[in-house]
N, C-alpha and C positions, 0 to 999 in steps of 0.2 A: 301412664306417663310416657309418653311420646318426645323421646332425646331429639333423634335424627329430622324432625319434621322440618321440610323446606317450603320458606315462603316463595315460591316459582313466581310471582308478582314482579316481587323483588329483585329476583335472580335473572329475570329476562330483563329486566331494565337495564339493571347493571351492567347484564352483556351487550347487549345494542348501544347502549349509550358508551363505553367501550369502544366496540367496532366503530361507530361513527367518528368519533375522536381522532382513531387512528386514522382513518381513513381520510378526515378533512385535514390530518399533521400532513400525509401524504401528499395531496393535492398542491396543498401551499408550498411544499419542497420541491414539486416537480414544475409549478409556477416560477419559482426563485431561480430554478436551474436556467429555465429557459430565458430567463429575462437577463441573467447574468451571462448566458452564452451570445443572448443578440448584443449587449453591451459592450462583450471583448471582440467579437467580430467588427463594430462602430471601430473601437480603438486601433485593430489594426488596419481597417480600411485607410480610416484617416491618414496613418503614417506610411502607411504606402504610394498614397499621395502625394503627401510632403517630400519622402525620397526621389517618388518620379520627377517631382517639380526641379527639386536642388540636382540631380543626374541629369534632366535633357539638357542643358547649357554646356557640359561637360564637354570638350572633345577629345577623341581616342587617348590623343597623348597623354593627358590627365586623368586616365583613369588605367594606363598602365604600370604596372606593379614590376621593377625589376626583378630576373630572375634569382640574384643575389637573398633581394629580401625575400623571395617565397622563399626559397631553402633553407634560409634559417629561421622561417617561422614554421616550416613542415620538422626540421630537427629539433626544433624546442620542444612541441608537439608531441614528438615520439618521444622524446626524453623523458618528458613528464609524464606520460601513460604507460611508458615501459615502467615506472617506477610508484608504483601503484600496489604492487606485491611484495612482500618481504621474500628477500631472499632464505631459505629453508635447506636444509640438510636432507631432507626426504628420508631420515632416518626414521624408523617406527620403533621406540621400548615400551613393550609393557612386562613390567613387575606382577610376577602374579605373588598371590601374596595367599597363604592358607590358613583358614582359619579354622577353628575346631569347635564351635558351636556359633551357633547366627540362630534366630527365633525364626527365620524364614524358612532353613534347612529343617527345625523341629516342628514345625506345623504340618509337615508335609507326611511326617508320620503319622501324626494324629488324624489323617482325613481318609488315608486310604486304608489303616486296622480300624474297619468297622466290626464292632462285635453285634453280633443277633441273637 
């Protein structure tokens, strides 16, 4: 009686037919990628377009920003990213705490008294 016997018929099919699988999941994902990256470059072509169109009419004046409102939109700016962090103590406590039997401390005995 023969437990272990392998059907290798079997066994190579399943693996190729396996590998093939992944390999055509593969293809179509890197198909998807590329179809989806020429799509969002379409998108933003387009609206750079459209902006160039709505800006060349523009003249200087109408498109200068006083220096009033840049500064308070550069101080909002920092405001808001300075605050981003909590303030902290930079204090460090650690509580050590002793215990008197742990199963991790008594295992450790048991590995290195080897008896022969």
């Amino acid at each position: 009686m023969i437990i272990l016997k392998i059907d290798w018929g079997a066994a190579l099919i399943t693996t190729f037919l396996g590998i093939t699988i992944v390999f055509i999941a593969l293809v179509i994902l890197v198909i998807c990628f590329q179809l989806l990256a020429k799509l969002m470059t379409r998108q933003v072509k387009s609206k750079k377009v459209k902006l160039g169109k709505a800006v060349d009419h523009l003249s200087d004046d109408e498109l200068h920003v006083p220096a009033a409102d840049t500064a308070a939109i550069a101080m909002a700016l920092h405001l808001y990213f300075s605050d981003v962090h909590d303030i902290e103590s930079n204090v460090i406590t650690i509580k050590r705490i002793e215990r008197r039997y742990s199963p991790w401390s008594s295992k450790i005995y048991g590995i290195n008294n080897l008896v022969r």
